[in-house]
Biopython code that builds the backbone (N, CA, C, O; Angstrom):
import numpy as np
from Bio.PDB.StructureBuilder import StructureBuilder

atoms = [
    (1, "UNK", "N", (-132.665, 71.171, -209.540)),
    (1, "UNK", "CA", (-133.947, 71.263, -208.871)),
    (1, "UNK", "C", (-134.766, 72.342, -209.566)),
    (1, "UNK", "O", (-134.476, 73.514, -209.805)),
    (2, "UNK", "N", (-135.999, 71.555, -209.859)),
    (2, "UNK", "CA", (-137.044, 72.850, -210.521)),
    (2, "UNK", "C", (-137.209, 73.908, -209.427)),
    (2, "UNK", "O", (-136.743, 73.829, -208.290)),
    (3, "UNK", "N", (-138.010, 75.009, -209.983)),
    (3, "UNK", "CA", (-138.040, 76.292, -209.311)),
    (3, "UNK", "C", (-139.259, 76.342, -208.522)),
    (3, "UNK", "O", (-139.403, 77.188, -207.640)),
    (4, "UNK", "N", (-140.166, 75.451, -208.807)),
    (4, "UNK", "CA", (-141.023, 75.144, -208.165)),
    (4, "UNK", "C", (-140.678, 73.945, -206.649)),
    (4, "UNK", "O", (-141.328, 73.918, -205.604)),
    (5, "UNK", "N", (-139.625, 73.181, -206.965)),
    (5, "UNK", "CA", (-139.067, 72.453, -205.684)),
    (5, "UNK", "C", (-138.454, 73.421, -204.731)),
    (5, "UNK", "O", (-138.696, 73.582, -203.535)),
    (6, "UNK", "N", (-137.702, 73.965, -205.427)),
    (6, "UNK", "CA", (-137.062, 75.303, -204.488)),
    (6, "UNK", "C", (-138.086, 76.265, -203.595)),
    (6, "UNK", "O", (-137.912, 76.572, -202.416)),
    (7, "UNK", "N", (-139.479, 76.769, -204.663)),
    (7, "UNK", "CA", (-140.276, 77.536, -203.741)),
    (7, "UNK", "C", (-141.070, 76.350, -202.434)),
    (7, "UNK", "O", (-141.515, 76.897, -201.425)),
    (8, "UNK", "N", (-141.156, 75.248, -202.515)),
    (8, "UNK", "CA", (-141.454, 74.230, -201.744)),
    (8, "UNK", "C", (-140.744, 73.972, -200.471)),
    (8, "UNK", "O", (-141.117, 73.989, -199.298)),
    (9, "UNK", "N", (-139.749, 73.757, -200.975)),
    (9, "UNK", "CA", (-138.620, 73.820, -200.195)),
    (9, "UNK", "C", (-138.151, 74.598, -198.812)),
    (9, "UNK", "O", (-137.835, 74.202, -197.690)),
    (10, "UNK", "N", (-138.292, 76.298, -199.628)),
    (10, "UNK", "CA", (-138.456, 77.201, -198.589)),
    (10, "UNK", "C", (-139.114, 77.523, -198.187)),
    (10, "UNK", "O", (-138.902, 78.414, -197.364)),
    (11, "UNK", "N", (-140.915, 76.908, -198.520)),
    (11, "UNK", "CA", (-141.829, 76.970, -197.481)),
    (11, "UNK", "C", (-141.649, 75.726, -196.235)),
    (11, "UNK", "O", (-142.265, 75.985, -195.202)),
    (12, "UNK", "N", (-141.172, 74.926, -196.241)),
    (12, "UNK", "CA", (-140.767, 73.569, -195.471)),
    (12, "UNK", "C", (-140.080, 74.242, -194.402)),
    (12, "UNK", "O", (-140.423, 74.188, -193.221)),
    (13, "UNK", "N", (-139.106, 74.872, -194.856)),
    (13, "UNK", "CA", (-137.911, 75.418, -193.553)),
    (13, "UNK", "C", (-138.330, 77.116, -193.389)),
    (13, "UNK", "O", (-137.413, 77.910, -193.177)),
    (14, "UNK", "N", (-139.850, 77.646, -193.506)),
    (14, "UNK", "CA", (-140.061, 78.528, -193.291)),
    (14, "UNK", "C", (-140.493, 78.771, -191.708)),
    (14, "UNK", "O", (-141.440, 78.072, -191.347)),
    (15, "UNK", "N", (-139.961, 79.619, -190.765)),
    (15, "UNK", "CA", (-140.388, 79.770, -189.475)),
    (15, "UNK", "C", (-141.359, 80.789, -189.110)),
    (15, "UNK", "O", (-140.673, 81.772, -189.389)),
    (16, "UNK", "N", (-142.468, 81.273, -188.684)),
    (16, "UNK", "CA", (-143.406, 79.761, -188.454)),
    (16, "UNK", "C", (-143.987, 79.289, -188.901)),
    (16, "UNK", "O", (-144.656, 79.895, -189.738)),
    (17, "UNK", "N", (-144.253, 77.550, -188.679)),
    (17, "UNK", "CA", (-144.601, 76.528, -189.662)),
    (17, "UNK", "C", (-145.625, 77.406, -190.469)),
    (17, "UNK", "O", (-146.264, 78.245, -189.835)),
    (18, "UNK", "N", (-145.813, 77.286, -191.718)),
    (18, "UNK", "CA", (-146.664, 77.349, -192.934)),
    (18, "UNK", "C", (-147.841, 76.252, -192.297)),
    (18, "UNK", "O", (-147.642, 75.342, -191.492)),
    (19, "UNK", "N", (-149.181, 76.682, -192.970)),
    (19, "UNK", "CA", (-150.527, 75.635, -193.281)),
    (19, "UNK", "C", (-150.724, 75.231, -194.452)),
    (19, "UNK", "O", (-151.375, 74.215, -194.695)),
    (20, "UNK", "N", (-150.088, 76.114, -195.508)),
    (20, "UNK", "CA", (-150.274, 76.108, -197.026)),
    (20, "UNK", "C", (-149.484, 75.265, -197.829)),
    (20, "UNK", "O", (-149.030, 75.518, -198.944)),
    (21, "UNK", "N", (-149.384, 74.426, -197.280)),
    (21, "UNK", "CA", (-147.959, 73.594, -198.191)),
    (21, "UNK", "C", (-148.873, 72.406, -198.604)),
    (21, "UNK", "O", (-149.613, 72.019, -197.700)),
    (22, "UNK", "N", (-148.969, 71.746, -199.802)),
    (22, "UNK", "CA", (-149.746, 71.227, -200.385)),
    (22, "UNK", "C", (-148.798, 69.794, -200.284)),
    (22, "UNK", "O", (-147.635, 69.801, -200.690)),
    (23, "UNK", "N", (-149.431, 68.566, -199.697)),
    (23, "UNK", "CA", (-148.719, 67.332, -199.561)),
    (23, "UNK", "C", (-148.032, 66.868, -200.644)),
    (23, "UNK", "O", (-146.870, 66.466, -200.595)),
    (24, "UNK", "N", (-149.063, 66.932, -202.117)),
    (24, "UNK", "CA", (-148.591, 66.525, -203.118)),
    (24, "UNK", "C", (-147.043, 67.593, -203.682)),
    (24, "UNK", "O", (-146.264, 67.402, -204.616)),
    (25, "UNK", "N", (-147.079, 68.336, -202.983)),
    (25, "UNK", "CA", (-145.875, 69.124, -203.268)),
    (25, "UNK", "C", (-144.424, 68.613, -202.454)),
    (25, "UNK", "O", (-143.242, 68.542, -202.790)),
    (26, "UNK", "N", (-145.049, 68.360, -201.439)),
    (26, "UNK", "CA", (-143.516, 67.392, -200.519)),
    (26, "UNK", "C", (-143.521, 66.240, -201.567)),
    (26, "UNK", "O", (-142.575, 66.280, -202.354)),
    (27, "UNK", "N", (-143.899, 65.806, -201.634)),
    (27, "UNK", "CA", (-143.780, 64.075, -202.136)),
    (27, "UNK", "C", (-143.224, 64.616, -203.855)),
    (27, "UNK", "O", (-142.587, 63.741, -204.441)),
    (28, "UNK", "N", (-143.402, 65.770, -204.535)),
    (28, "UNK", "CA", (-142.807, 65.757, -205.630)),
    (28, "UNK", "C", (-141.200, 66.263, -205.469)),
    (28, "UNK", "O", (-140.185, 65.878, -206.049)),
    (29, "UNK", "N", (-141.451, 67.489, -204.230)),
    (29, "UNK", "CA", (-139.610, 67.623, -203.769)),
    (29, "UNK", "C", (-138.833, 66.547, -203.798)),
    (29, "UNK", "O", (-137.799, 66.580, -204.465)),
    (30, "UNK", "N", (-139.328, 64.993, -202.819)),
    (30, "UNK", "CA", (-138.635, 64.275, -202.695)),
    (30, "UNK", "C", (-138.204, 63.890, -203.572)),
    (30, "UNK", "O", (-136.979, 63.778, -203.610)),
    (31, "UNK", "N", (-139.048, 63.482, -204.760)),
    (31, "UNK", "CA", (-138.394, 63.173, -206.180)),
    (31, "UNK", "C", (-137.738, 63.524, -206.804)),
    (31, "UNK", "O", (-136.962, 62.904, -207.532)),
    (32, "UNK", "N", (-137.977, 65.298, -206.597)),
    (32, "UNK", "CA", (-137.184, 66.132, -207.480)),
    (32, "UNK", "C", (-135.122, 65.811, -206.344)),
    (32, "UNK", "O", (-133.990, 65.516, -206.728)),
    (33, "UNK", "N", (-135.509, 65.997, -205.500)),
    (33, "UNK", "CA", (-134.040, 65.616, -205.004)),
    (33, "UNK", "C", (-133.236, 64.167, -205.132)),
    (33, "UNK", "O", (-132.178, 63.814, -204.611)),
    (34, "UNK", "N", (-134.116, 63.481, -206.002)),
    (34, "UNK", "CA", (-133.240, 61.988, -206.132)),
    (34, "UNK", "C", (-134.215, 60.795, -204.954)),
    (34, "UNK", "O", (-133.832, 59.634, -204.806)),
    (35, "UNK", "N", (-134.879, 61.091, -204.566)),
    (35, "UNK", "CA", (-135.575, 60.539, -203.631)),
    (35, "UNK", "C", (-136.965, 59.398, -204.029)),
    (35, "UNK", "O", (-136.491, 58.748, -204.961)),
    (36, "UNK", "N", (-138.081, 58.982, -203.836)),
    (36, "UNK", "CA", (-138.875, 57.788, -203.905)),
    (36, "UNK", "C", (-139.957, 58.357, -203.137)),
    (36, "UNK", "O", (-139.743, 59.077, -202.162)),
    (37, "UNK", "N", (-141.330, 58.002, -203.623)),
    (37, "UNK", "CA", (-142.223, 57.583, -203.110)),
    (37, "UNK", "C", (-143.162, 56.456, -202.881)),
    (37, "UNK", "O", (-143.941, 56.207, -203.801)),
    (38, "UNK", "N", (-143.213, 55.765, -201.848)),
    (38, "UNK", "CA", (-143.746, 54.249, -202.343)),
    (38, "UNK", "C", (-145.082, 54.910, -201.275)),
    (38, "UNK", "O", (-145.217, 55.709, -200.348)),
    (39, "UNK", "N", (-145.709, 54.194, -201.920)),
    (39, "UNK", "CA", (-147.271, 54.393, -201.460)),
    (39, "UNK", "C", (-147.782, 52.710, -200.663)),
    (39, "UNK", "O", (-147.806, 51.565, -201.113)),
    (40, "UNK", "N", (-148.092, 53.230, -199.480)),
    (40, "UNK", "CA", (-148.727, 51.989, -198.174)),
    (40, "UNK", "C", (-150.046, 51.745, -198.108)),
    (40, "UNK", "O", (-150.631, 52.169, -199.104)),
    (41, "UNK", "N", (-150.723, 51.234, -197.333)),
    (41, "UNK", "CA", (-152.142, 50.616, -197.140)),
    (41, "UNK", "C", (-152.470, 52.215, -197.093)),
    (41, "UNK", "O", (-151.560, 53.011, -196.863)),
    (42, "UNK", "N", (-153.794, 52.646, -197.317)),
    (42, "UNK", "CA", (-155.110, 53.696, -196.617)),
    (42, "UNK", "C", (-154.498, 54.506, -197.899)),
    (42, "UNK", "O", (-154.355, 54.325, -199.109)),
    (43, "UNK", "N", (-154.086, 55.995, -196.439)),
    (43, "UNK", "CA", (-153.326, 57.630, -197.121)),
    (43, "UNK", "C", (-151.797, 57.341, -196.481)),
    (43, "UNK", "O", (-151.187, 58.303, -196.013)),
    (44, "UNK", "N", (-151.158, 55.939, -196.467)),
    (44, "UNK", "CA", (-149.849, 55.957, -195.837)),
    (44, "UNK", "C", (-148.850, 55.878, -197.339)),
    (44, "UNK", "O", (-148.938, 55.283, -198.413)),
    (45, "UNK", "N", (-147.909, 56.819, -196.719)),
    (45, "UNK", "CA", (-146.600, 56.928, -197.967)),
    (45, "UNK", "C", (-145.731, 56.507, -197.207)),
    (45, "UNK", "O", (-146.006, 55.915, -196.163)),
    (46, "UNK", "N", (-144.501, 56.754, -197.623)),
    (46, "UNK", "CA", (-143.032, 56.306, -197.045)),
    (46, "UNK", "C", (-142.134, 57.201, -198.634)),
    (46, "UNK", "O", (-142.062, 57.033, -199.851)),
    (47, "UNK", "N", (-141.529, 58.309, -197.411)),
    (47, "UNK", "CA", (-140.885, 59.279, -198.256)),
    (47, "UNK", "C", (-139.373, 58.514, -198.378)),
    (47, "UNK", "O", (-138.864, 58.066, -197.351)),
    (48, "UNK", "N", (-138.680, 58.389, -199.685)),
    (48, "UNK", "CA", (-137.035, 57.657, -199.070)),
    (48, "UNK", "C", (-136.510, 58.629, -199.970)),
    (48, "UNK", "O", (-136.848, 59.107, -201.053)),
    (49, "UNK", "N", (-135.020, 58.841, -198.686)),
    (49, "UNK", "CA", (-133.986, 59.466, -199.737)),
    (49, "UNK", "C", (-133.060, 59.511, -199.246)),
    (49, "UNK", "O", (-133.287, 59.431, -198.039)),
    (50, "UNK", "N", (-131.866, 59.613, -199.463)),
    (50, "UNK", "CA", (-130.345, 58.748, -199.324)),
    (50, "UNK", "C", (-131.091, 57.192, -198.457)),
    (50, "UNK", "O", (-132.079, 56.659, -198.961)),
    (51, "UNK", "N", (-130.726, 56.867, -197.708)),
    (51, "UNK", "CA", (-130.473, 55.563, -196.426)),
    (51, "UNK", "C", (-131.994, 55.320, -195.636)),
    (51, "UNK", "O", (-132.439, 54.274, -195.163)),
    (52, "UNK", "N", (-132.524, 56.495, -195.672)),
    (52, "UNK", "CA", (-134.066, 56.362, -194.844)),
    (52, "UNK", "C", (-134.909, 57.073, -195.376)),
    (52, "UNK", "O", (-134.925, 57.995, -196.191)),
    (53, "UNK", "N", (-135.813, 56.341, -194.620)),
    (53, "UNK", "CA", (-137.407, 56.724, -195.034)),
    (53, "UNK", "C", (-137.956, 57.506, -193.759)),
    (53, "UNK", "O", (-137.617, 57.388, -192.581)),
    (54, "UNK", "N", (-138.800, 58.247, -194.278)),
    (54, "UNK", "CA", (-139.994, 58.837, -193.444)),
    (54, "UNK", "C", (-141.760, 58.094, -193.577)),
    (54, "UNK", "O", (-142.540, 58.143, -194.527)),
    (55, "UNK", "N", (-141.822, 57.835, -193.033)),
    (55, "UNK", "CA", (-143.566, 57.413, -193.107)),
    (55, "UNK", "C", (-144.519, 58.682, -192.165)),
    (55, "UNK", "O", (-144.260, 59.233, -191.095)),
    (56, "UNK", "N", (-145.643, 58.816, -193.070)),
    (56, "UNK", "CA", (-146.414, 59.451, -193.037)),
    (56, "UNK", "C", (-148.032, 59.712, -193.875)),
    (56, "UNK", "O", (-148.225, 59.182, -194.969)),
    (57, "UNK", "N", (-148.834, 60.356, -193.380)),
    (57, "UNK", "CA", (-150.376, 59.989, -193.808)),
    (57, "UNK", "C", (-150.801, 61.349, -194.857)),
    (57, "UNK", "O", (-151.006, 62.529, -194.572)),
    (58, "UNK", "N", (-150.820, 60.910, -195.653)),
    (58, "UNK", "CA", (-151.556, 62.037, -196.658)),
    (58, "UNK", "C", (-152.785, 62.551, -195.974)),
    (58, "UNK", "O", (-153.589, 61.824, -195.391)),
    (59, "UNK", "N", (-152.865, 63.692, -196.070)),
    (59, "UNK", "CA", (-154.249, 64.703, -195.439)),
    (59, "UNK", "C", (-155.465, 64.133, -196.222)),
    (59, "UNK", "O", (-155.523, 63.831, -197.414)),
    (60, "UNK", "N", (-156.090, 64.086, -195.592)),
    (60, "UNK", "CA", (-157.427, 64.175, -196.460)),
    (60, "UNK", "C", (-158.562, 64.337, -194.988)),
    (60, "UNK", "O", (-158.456, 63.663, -193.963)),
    (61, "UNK", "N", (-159.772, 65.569, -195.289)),
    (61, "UNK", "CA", (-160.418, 65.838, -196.991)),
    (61, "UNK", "C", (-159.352, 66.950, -197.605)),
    (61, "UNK", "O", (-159.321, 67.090, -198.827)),
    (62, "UNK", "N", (-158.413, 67.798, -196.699)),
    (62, "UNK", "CA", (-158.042, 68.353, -197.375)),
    (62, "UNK", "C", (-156.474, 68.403, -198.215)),
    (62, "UNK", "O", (-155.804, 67.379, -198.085)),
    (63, "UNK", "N", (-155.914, 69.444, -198.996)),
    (63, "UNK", "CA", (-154.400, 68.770, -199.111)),
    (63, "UNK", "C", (-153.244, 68.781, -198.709)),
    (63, "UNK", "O", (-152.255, 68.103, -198.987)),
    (64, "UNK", "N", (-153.596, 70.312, -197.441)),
    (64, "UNK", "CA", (-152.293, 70.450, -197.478)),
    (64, "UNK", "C", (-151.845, 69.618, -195.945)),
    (64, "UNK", "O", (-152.469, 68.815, -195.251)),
    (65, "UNK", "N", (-150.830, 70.073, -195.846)),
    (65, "UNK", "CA", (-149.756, 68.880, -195.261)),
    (65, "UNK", "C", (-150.123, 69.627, -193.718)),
    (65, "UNK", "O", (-150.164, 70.857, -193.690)),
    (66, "UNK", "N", (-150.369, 68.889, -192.528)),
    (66, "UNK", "CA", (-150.616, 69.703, -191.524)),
    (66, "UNK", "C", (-149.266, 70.340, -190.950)),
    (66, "UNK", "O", (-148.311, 70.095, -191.687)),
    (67, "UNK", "N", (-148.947, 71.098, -189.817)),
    (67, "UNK", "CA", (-147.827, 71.762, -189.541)),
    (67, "UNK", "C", (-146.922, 70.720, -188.978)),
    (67, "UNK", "O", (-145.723, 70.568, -189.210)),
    (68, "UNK", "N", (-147.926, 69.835, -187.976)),
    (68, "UNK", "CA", (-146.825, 68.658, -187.608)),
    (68, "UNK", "C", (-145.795, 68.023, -188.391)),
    (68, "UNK", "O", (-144.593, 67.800, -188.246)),
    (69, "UNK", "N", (-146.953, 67.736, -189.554)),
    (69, "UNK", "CA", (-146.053, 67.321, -190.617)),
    (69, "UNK", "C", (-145.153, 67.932, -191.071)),
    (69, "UNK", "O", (-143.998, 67.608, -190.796)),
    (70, "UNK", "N", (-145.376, 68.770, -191.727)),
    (70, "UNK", "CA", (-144.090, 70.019, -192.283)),
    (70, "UNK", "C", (-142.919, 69.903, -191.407)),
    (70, "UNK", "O", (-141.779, 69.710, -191.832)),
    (71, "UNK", "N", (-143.272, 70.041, -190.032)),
    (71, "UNK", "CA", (-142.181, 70.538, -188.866)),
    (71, "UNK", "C", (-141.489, 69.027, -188.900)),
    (71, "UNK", "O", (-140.262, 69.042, -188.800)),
    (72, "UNK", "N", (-142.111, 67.743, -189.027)),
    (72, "UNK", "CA", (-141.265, 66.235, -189.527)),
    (72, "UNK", "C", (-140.411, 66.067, -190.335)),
    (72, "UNK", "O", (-139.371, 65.435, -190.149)),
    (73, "UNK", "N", (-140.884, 66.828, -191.726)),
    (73, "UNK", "CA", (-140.239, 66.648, -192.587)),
    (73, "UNK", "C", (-139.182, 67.688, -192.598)),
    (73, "UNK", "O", (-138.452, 67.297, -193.508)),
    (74, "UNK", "N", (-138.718, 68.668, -192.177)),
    (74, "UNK", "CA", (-138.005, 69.689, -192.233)),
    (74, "UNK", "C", (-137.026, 69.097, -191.550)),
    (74, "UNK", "O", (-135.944, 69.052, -192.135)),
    (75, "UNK", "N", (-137.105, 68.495, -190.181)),
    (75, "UNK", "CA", (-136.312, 68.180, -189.519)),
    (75, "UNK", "C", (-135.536, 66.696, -190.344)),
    (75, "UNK", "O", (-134.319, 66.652, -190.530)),
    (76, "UNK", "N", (-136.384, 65.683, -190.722)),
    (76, "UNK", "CA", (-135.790, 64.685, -191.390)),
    (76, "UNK", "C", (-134.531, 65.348, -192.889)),
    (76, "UNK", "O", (-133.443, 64.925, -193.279)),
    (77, "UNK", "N", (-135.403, 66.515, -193.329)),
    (77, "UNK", "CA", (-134.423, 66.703, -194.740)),
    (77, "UNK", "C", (-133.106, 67.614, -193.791)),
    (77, "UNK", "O", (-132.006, 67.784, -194.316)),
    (78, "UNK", "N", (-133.303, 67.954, -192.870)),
    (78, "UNK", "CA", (-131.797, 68.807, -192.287)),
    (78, "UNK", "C", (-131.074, 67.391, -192.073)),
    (78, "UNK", "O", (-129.916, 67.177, -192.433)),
    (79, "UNK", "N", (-132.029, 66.304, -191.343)),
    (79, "UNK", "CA", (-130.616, 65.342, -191.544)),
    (79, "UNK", "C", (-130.367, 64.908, -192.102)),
    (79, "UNK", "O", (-129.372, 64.259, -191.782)),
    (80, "UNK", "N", (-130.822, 64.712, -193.414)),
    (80, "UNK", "CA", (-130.106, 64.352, -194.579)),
    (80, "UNK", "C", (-128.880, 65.645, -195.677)),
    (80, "UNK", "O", (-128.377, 65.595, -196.799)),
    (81, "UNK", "N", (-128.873, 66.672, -194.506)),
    (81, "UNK", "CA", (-128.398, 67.825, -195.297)),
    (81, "UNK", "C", (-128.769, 68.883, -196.448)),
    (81, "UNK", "O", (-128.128, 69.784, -196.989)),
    (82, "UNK", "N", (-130.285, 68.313, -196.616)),
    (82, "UNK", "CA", (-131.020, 69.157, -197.428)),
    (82, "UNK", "C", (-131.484, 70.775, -196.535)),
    (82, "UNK", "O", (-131.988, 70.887, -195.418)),
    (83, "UNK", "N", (-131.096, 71.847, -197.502)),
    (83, "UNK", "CA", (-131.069, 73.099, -197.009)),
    (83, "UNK", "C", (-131.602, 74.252, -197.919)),
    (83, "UNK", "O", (-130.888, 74.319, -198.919)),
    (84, "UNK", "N", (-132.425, 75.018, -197.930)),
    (84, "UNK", "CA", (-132.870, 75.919, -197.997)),
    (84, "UNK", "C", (-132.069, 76.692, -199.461)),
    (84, "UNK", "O", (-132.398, 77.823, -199.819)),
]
sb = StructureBuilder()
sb.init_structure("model")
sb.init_model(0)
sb.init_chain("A")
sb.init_seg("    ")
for serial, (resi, resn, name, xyz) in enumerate(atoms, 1):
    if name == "N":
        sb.init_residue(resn, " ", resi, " ")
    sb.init_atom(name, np.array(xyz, "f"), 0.0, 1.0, " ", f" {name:<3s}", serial, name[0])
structure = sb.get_structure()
């Protein structure tokens, strides 16, 4: 894992949620861990890695990822055993 996935990473499982986490930065973690991004109708993605997917809406106008989100994805990568 690049060093840049890692600083990503531990903003994801940082308590309390971060605002600053830039979407395009989750969606490159996922990759960087062996993972997929397939891109849906509008701002819809679908994050996959081992067995499941996450679906979710890219921000826009701005980039970063809202807290809901973050706090989704944190919880989805603990169950896949991804950790800090």
């Amino acid at each position: 894992m690049k060093s840049k996935h890692a600083k990503t990473l531990r903003a994801i499982f940082t308590k309390p949620t971060l605002a600053t986490v830039a979407f395009t930065d989750i969606e490159m973690l996922i990759v960087g861990l062996g993972g997929k991004v397939a891109e849906g109708k509008g701002s819809r993605v679908a994050l996959h890695l081992g067995d499941t997917v996450k679906h979710a809406h890219r921000p826009h106008p701005g980039k970063e990822a809202k807290k809901y989100q973050i706090e989704e994805i944190c919880l989805w990568l603990e169950s896949q055993g991804v950790k800090p």
